[in-house]
C-alpha positions in Angstrom: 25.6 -6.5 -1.3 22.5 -6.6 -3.6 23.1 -7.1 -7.1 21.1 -5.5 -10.0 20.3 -8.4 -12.8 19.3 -6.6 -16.2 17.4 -9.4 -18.6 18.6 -8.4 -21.9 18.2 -12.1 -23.8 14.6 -11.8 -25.1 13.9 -12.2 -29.0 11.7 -8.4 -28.7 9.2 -10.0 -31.5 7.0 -7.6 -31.3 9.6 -5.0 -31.9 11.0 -6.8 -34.6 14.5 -5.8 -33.5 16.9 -5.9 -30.4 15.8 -3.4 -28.1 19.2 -4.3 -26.1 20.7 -2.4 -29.3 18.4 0.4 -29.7 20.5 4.1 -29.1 18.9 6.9 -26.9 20.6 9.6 -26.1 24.2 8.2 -27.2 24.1 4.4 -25.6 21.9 1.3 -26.4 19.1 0.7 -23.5 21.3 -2.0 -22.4 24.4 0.4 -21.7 21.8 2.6 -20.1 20.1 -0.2 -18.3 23.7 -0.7 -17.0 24.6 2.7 -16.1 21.4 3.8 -13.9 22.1 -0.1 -12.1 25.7 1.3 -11.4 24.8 5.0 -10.5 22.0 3.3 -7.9 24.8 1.9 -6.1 24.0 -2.0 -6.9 27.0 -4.4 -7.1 27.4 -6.4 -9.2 25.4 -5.7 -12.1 24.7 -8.1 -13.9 23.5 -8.5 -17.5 22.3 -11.8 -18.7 22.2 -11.8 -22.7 21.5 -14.4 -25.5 24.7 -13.3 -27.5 28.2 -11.9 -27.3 27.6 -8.3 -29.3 27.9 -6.3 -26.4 29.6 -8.3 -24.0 33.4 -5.9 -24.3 31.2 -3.0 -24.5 29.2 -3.9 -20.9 32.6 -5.3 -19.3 34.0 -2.2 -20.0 31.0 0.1 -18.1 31.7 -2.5 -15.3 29.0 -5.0 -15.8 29.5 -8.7 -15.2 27.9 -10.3 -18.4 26.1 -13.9 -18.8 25.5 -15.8 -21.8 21.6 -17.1 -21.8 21.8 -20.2 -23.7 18.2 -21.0 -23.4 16.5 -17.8 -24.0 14.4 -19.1 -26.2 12.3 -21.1 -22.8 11.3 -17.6 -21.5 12.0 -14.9 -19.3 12.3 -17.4 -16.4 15.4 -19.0 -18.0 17.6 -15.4 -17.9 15.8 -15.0 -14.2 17.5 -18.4 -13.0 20.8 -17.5 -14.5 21.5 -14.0 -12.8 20.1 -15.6 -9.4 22.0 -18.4 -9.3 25.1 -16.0 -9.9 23.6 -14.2 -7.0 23.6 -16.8 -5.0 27.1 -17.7 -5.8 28.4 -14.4 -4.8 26.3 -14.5 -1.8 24.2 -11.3 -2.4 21.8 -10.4 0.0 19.1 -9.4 -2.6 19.3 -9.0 -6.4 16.9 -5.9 -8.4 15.7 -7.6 -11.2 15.6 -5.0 -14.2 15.1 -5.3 -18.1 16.7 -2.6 -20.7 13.2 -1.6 -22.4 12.2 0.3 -19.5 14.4 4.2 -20.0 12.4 6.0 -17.6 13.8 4.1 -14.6 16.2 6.0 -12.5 19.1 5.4 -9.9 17.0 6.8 -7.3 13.7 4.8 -8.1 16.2 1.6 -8.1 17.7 2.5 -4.7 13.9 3.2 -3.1 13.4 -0.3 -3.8 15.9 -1.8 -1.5 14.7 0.4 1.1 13.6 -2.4 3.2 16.2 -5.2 2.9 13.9 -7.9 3.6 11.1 -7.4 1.9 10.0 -8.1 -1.8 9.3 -4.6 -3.7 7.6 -4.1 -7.4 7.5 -1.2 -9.1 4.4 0.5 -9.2 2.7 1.7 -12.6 -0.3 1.0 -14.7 -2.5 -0.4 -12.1 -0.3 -3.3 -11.0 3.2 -3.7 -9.6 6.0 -5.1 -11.9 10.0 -5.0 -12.6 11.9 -3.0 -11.8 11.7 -5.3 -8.5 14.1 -6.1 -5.7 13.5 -9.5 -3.9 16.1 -10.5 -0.8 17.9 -13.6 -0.8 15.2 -15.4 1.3 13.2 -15.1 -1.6 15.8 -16.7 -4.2 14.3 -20.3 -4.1 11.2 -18.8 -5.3 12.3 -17.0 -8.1 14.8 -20.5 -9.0 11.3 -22.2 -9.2 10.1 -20.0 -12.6 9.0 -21.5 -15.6 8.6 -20.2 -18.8 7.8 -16.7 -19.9 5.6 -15.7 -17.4 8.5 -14.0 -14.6 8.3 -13.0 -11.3 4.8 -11.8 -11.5 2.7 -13.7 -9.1 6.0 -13.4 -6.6 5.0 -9.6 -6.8 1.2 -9.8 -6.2 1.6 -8.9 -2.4 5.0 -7.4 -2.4 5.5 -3.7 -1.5 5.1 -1.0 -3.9 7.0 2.4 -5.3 5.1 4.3 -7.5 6.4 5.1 -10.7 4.0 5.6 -13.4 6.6 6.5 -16.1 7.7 3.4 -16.3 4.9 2.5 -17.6 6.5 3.4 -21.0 8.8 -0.3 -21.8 9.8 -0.2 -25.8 7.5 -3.2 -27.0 6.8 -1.5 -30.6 7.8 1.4 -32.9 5.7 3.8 -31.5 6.7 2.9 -27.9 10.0 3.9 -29.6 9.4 6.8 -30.8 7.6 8.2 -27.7 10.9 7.2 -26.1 12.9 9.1 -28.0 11.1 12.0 -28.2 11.1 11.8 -24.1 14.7 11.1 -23.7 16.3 12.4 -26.9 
């Protein structure tokens, strides 16, 4: 069982808006976030959030959803709650995802787990980042993140799949716009 865990609780500042609320195509990112997690074959999914707007919504496309209290720490703050789910359930790995990313596919998501027990980062830009898939033997690692920073150094030497299209993660309007012009 590996479980896909979508970080949808950051502020997006620099947006100046919730990207988890932002419509492409005829869903929020989150909803699609969601719905390539599901389609890739990862169970649970898992969406960790600061508030309840969407939490009927995501229930209803088969997500488990988890309130973020503490958002405002960091990124490392929604990482520790969707792992420590993960270890509850006794998954055997857990992809860890965001919603600002809409190029990332099913397919990219399943090449990922590809080796069970090995730490993965996606490829793009130069360096390897999230999407990522880390096993279960890598879960006290991520529990010991602080503050905004992620799961970055955890990726340094982990395996990559190249993807430079995800590249594109909705940080501003223009990143936006380019989005929607690429996926309608």
């Amino acid at each position: 069982m590996i479980a896909a865990i979508v970080l949808a609780a950051g502020a997006s500042a620099r947006l100046g808006k919730p990207k988890q609320l932002i419509v492409i195509s005829g869903e929020t990112l989150l909803e699609r976030a969601v719905r390539v997690a599901l389609e890739a074959g990862l169970s649970p999914v898992i969406a960790v959030v600061q508030d309840a707007t969407l939490i009927e919504t995501l229930k209803e496309r088969g997500a488990q959803v988890l309130l973020n209290r503490r958002f405002y720490k960091g990124i490392s703050t929604s990482i520790h709650t969707g792992v420590r789910w993960a270890e509850g359930i006794k998954a055997n790995g857990v992809v860890l995802m965001t919603c600002d990313q809409p190029a990332v596919t099913s397919g990219h998501l399943r090449e990922l787990c590809a080796e069970p027990e090995v730490i993965a980062g996606s490829g793009y830009a130069g360096r390897i980042g999230i999407p990522a898939y880390f096993p279960s033997s890598s879960f006290g690692e991520l529990m010991k993140l602080c503050g905004d920073i992620g799961a970055r150094e955890l990726l340094r030497e982990a395996r990559s799949v190249s993807c430079e299209a995800l590249g594109l993660d909705i940080d501003t309007e223009d990143d936006l716009k380019r989005a929607r012009e690429l996926f309608g």
